[in-house]
PAZAPA-4460 file (N, C-alpha, C; in steps of 0.05 Angstrom, whole numbers, plus 32768, in hexadecimal, padded with zeros to 4 digits):
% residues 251
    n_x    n_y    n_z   ca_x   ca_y   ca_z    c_x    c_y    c_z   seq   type   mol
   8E4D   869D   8A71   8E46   8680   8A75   8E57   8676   8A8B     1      X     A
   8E47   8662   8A96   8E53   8657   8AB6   8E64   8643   8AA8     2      X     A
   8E7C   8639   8ABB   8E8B   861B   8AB7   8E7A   860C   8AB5     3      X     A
   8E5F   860B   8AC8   8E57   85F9   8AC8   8E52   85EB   8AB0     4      X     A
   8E37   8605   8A9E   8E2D   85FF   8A8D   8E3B   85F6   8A73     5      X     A
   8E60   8603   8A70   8E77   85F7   8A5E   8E7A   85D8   8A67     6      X     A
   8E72   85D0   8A7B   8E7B   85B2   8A80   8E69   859F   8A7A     7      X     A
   8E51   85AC   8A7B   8E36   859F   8A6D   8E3B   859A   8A51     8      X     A
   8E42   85B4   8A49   8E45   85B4   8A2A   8E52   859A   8A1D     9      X     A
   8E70   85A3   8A33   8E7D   8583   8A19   8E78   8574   8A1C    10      X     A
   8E67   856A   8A2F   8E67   8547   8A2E   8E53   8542   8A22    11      X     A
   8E3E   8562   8A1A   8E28   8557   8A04   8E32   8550   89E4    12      X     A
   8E45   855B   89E6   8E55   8560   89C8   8E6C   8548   89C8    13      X     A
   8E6E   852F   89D8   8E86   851C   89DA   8E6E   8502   89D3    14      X     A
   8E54   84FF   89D9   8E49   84EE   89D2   8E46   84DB   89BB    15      X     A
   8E3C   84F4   89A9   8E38   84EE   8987   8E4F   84E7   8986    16      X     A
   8E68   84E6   8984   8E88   84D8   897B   8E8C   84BD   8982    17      X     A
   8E84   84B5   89A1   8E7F   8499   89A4   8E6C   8484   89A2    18      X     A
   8E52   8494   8990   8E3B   8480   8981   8E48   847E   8963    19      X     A
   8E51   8491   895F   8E60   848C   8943   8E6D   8478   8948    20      X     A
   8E82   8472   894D   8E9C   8463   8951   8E85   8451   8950    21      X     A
   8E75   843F   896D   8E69   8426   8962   8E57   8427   894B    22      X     A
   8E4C   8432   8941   8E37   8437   8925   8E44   8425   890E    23      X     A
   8E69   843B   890C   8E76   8433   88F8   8E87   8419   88F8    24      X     A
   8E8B   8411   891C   8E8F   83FE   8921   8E7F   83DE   891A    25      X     A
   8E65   83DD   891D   8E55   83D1   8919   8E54   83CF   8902    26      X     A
   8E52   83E5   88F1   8E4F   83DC   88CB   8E5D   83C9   88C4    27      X     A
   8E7D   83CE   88D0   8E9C   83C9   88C2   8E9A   839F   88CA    28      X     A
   8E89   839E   88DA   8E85   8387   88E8   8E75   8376   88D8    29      X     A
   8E61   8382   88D3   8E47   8375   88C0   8E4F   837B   88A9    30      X     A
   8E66   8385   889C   8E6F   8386   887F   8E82   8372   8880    31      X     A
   8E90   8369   888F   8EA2   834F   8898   8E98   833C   889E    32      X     A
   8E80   833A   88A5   8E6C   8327   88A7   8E5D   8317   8888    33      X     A
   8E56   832B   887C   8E4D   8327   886B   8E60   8325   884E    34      X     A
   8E7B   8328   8854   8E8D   8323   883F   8E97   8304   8848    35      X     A
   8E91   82FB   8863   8E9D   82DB   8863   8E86   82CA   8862    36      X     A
   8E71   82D2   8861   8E5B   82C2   8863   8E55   82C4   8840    37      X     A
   8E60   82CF   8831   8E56   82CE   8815   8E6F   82C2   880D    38      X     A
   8E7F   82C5   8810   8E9E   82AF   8805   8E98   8290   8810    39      X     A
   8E8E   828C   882A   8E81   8274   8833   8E69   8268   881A    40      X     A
   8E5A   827E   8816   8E47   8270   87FC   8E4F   826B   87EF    41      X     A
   8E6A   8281   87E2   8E6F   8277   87C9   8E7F   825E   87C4    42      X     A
   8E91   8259   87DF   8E9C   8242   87DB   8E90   822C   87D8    43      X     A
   8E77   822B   87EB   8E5C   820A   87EE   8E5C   8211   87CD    44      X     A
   8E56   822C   87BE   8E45   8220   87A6   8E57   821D   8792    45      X     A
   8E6D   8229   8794   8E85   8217   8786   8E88   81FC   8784    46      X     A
   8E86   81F6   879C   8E88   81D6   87A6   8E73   81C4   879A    47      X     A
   8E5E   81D8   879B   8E49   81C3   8798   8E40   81C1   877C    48      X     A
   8E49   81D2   8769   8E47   81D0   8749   8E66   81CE   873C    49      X     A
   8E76   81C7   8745   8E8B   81BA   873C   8E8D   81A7   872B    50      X     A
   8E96   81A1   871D   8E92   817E   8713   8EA0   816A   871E    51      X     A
   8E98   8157   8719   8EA6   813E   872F   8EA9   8128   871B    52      X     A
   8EC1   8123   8721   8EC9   8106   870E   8EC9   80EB   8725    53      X     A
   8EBA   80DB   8722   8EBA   80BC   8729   8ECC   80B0   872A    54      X     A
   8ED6   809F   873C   8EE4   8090   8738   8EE1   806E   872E    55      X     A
   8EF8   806C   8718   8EF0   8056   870B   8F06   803F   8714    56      X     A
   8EFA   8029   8703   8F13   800C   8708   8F20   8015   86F4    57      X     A
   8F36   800F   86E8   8F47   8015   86DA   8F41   7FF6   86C7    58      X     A
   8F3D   7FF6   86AD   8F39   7FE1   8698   8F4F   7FC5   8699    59      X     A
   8F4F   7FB3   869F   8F5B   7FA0   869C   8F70   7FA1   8693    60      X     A
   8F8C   7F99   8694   8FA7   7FA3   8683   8FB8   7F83   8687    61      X     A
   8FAE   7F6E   866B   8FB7   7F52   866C   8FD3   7F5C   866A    62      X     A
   8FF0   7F41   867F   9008   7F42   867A   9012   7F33   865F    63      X     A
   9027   7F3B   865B   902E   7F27   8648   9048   7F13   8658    64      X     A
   9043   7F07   8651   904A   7EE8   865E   9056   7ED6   8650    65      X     A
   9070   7EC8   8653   9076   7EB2   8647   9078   7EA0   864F    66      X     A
   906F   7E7F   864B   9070   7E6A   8656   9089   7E61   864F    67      X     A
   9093   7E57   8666   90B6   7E40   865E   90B0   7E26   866C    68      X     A
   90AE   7E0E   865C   90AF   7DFB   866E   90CA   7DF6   867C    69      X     A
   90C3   7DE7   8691   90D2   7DE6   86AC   90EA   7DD5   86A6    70      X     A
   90FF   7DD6   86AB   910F   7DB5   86A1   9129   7DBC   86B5    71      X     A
   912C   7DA7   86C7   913C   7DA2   86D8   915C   7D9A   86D5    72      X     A
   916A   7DA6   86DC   918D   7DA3   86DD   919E   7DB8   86E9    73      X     A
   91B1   7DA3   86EC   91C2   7DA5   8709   91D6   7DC6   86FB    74      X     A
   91D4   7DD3   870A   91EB   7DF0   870B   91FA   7DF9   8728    75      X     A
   9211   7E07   8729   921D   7E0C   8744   9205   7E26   8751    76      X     A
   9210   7E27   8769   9201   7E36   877C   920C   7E44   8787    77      X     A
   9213   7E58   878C   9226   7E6D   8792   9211   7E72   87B4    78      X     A
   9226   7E68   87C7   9219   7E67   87EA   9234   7E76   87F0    79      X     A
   9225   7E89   8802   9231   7EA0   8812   923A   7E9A   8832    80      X     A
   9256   7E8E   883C   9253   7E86   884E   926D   7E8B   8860    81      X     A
   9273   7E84   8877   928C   7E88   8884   9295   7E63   8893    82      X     A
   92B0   7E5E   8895   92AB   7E48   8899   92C9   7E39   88A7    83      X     A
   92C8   7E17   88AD   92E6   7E1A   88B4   92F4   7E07   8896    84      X     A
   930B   7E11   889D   9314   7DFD   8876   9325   7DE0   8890    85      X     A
   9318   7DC8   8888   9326   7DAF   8897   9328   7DA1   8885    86      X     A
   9342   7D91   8881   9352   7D78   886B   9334   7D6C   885E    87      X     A
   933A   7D63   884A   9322   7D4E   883A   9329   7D2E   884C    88      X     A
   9341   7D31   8850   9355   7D16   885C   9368   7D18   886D    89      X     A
   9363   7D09   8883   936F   7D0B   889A   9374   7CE6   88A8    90      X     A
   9390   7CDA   88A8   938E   7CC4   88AD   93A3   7CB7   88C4    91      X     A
   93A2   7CA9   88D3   93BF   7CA6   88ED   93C2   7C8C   88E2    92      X     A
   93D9   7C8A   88D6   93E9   7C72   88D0   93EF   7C5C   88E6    93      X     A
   93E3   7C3F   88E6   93EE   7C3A   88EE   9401   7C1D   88DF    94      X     A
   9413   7C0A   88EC   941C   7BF6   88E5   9415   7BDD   88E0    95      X     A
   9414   7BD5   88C6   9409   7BBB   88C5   9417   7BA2   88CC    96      X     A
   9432   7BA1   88D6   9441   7B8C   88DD   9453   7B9B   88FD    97      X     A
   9454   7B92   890D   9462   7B98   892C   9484   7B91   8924    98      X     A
   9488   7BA8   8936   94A9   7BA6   8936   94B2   7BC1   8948    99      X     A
   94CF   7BC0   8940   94DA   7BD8   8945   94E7   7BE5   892A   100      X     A
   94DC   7C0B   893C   94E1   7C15   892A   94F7   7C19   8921   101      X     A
   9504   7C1A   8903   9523   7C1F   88FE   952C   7C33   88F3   102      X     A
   9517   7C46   88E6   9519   7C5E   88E0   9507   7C6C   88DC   103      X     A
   9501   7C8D   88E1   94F2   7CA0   88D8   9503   7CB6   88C8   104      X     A
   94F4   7CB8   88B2   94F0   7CC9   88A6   94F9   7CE8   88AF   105      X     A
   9509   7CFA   88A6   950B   7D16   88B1   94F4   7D1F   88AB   106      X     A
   94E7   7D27   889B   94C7   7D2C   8892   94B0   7D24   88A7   107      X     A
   94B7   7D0B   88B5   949A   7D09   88D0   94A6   7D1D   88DA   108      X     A
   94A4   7D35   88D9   949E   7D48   88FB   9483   7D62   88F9   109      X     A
   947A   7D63   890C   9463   7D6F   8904   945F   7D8D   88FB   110      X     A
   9452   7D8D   88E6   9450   7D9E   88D4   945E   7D95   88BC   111      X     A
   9472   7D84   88B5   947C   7D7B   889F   9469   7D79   8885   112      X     A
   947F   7D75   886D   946A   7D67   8854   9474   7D59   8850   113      X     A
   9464   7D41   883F   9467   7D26   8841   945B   7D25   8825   114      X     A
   9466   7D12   880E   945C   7D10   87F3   9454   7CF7   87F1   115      X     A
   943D   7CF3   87E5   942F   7CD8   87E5   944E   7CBB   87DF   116      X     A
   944F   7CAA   87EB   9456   7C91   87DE   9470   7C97   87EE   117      X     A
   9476   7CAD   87F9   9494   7CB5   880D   9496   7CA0   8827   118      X     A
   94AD   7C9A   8828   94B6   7C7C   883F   94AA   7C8F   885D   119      X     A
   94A0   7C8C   886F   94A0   7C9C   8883   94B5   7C8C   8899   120      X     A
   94AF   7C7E   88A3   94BD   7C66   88B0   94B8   7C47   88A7   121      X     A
   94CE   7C3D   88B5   94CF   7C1E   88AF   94DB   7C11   88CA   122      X     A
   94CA   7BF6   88CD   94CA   7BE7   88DC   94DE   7BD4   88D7   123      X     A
   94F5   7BCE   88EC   9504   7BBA   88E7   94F9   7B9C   88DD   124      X     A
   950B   7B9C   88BA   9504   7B82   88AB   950E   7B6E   88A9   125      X     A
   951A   7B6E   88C2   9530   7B52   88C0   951F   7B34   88D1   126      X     A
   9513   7B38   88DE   94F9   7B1F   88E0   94F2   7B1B   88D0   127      X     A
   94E9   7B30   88C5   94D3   7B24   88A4   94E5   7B1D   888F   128      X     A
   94F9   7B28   888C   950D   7B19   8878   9510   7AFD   887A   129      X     A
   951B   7AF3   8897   9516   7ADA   88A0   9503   7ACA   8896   130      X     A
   94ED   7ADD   8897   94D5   7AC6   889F   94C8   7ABB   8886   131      X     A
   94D9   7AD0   8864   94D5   7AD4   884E   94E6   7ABA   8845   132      X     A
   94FA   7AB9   884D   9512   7AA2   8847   9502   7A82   884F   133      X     A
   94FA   7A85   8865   94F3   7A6E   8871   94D5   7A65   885D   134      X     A
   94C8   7A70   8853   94AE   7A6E   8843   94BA   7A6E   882C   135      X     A
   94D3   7A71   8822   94D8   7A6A   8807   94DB   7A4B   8807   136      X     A
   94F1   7A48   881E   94F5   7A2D   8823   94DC   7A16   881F   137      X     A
   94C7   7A26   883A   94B0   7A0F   882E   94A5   7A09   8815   138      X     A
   94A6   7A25   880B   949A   7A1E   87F6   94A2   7A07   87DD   139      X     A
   94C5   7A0D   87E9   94D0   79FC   87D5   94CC   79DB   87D7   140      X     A
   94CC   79D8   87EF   94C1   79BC   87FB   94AD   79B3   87F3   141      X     A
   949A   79C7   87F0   9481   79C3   87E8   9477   79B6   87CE   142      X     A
   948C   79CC   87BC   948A   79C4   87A5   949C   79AC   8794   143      X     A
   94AF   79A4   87A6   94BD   7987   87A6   94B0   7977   87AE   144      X     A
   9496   7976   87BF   948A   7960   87CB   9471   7957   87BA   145      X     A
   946D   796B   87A3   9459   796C   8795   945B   7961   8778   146      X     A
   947F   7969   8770   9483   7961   875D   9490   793A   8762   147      X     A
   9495   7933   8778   9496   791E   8782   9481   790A   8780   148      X     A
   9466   7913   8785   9454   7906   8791   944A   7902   876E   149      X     A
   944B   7922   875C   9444   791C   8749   9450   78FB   8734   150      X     A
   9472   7905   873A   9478   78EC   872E   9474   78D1   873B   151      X     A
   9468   78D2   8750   945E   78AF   8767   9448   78A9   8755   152      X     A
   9434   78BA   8751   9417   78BA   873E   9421   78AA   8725   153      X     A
   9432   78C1   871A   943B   78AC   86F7   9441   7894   86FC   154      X     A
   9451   788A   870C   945A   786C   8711   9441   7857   871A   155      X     A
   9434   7864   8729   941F   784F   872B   940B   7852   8715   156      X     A
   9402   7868   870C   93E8   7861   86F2   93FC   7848   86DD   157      X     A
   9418   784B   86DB   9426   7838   86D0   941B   7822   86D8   158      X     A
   9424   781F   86EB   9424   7806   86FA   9409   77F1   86F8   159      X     A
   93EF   7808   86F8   93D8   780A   86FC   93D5   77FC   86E0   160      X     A
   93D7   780B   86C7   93D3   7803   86AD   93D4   77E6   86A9   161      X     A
   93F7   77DD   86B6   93FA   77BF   86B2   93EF   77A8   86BD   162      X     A
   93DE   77B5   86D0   93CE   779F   86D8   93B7   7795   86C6   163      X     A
   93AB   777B   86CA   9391   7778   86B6   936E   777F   86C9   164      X     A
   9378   7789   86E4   9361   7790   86F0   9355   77AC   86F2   165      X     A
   933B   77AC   86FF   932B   77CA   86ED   9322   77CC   8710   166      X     A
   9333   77E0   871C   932A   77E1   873B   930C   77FC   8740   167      X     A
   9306   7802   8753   92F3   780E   8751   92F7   7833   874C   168      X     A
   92E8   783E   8751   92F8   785B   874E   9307   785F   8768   169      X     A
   92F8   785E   8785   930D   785C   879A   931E   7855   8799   170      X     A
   931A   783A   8791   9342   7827   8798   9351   783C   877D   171      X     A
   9340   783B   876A   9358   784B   875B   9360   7865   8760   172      X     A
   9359   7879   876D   9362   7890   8774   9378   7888   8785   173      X     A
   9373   7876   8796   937F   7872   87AF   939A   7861   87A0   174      X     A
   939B   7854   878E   93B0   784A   877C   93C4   785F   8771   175      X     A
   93B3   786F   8767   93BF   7886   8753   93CD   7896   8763   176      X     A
   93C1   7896   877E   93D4   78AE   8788   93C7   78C8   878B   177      X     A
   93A9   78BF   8784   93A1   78DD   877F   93A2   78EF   879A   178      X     A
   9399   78EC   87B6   9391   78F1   87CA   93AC   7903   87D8   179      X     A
   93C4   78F6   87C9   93DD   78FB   87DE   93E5   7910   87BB   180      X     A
   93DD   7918   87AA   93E7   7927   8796   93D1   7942   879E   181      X     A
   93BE   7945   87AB   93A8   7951   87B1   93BC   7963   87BF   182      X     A
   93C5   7954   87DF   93CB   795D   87FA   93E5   796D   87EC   183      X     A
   93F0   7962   87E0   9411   7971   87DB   940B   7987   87CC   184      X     A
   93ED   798C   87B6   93EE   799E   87A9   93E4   79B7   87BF   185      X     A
   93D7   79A7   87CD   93CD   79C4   87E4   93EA   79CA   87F7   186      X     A
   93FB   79BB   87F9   940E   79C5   8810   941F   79D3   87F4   187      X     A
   9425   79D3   87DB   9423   79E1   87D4   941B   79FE   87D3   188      X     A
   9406   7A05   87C7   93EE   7A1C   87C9   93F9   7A2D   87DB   189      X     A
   93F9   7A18   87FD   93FC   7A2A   8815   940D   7A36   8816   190      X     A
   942E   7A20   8812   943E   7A3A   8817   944E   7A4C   8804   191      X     A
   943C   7A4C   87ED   943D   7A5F   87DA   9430   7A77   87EB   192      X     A
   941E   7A74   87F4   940C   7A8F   87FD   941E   7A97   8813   193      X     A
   941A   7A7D   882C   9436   7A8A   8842   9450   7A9B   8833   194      X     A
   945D   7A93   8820   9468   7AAA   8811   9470   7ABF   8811   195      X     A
   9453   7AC2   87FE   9441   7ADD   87F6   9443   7AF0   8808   196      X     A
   9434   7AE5   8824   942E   7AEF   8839   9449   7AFD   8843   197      X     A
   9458   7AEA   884B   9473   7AF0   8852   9483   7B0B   8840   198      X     A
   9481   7B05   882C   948A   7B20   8821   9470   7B34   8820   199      X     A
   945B   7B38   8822   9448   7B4B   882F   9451   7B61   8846   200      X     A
   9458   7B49   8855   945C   7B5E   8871   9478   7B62   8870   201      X     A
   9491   7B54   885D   94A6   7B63   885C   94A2   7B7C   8850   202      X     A
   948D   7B78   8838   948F   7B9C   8830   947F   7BAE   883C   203      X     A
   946E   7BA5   8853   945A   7BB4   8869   9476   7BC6   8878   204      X     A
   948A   7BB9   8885   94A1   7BCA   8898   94A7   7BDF   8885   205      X     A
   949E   7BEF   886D   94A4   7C0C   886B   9483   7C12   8873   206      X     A
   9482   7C26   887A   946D   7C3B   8879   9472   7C56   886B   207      X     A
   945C   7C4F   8852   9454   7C6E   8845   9445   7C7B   8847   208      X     A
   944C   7C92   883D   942D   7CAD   8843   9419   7CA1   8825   209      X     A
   9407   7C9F   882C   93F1   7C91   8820   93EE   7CA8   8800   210      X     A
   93EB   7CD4   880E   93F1   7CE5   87FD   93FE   7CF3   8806   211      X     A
   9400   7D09   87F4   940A   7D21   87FC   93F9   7D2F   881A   212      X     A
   9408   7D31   8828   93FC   7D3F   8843   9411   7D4C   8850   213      X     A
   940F   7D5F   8867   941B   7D61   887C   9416   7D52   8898   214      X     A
   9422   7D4E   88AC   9430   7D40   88C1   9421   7D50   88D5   215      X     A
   940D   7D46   88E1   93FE   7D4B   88FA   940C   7D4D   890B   216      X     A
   940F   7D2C   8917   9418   7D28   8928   9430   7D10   892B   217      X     A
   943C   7D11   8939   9451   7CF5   8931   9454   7CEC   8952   218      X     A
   9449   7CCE   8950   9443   7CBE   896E   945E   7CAE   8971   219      X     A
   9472   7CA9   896B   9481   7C96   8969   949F   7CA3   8961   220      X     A
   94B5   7C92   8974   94C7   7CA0   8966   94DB   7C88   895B   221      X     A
   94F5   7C8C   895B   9504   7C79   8955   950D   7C69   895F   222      X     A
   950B   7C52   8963   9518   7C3A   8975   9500   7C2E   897E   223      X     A
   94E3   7C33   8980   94C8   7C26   898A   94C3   7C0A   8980   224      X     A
   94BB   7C06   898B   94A8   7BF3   898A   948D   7BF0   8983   225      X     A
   9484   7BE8   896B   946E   7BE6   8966   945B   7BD0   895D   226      X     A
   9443   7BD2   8963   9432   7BB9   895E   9417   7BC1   894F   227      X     A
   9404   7BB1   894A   93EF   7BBD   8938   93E2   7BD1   8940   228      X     A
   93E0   7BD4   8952   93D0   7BE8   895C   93D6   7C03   896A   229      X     A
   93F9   7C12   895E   9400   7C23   896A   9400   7C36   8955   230      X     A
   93F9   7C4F   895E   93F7   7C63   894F   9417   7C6E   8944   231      X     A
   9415   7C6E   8928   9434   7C7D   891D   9433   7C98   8919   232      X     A
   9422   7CA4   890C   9421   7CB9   8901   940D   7CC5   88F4   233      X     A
   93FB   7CE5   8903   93E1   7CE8   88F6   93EB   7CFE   88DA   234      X     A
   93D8   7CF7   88C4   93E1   7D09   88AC   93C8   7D15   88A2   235      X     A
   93CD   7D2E   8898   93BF   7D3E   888E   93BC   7D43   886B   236      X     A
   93A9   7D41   885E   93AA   7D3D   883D   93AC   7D58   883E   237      X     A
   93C1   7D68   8820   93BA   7D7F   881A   93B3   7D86   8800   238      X     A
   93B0   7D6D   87F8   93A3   7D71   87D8   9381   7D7B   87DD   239      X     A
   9378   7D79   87E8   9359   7D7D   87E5   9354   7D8B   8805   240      X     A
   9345   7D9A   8808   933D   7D9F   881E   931C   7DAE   881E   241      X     A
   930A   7DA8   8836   92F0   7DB4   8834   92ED   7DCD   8846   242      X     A
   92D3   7DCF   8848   92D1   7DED   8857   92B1   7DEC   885D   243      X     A
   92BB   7DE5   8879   92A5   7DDE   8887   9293   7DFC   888F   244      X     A
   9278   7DFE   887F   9266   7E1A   887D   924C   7E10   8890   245      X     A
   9245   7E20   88A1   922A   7E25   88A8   9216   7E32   8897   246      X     A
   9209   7E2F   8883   91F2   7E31   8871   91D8   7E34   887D   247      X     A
   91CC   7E4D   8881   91B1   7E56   888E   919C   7E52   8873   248      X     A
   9191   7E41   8880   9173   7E41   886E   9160   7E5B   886B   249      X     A
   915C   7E67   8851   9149   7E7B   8855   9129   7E68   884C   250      X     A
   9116   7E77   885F   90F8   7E6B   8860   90EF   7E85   8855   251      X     A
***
């Protein structure tokens, strides 16, 4: 036998091996075919004879509830805040009678404490002493001119009695004295009050701390001069103090 005819040979004999291969290839395909296309059915018909539950409302479910009637009264409030703390009371003294000053206090200097009803300074009281003496005097005048005038009155309603005539009410007041017992009782009155007054502003020359505070500021020193309208001394209360909060509204 020729090569030739050996070279014929095998490639008649290599054929059949590569129709196999696709033959068995092709089955292995259409058996994989047909194994996902039947799991595909069975899943639709799973699906589709399943049972199915509905969905429902869920039945009514009443609360239980108690009524309280409403009734109004006052309780604290607990507010969350940051803030500044400033005196309840804060006041600048000044003088109710002019002078000079004759003493301060070691306690006016600033930052000091000061206890309610404590002398802070005092204004020289030797005018007003004067002027206390001189209003006693009147007064005393006053009240000699009254008890005078009173006894002028007694003598004439005397006088008045013994007559046999009946004058009118004018002439008789004006007889009696009444008019001039009037005037003496008011210059009386007056300088009872001039007095008064007089010892007023003798006991105005101390100045006290109104309370307990500390000493702001102190405007004035010793030996001044002062008149109504000069500032002595600003004070600070420390019995009470607030605390000034910014409070946000919630909406």
């Amino acid at each position: 036998m020729t090569g030739t005819e050996r070279s014929g040979r095998g490639r008649g004999e290599g054929r059949p091996g590569k129709l196999g291969i696709l033959f068995w290839g092709g089955v292995k395909m259409a058996v994989a075919a047909a194994v996902i296309y039947g799991a595909v059915r069975l899943y639709q018909y799973q699906m589709a004879t399943s049972p199915r539950i509905g969905r429902q409302k869920p039945p009514p479910q009443p609360k239980l509830v108690q009524v309280v009637a409403a009734a109004r009264k006052d309780g604290p409030t607990a507010v969350t805040g940051m803030g500044t703390v400033v005196s309840a009371r804060q006041v600048t003294l000044r003088p109710q009678v002019s002078g000079r000053i004759l003493e301060v206090s070691e306690q006016v200097v600033p930052g000091g404490f000061v206890e309610a009803g404590c002398r802070l300074m005092e204004i020289d009281p030797m005018d007003y002493e004067v002027l206390v003496r001189q209003r006693e005097g009147d007064l005393a005048k006053a009240v000699r001119d009254l008890k005078l005038e009173q006894g002028s009155g007694e003598v004439a309603k005397r006088e008045y009695d013994l007559l046999d005539e009946v004058a009118g009410e004018d002439d008789l007041e004006l007889m009696l004295r009444k008019p001039h017992l009037d005037s003496a009782k008011a210059s009386e009155d007056s300088a009872r009050a001039a007095l008064e007054k007089a010892k007023l502003d003798l006991a105005r020359c101390g100045i006290g701390a109104p309370f307990n505070a500390i000493v702001q500021a102190k405007h004035v020193e010793l030996g001044a001069t002062v008149t109504l309208s000069t500032d002595l001394v600003t004070l600070v209360a420390t019995d009470q103090a607030w605390v000034e909060v910014m409070v946000f509204v919630h909406q």
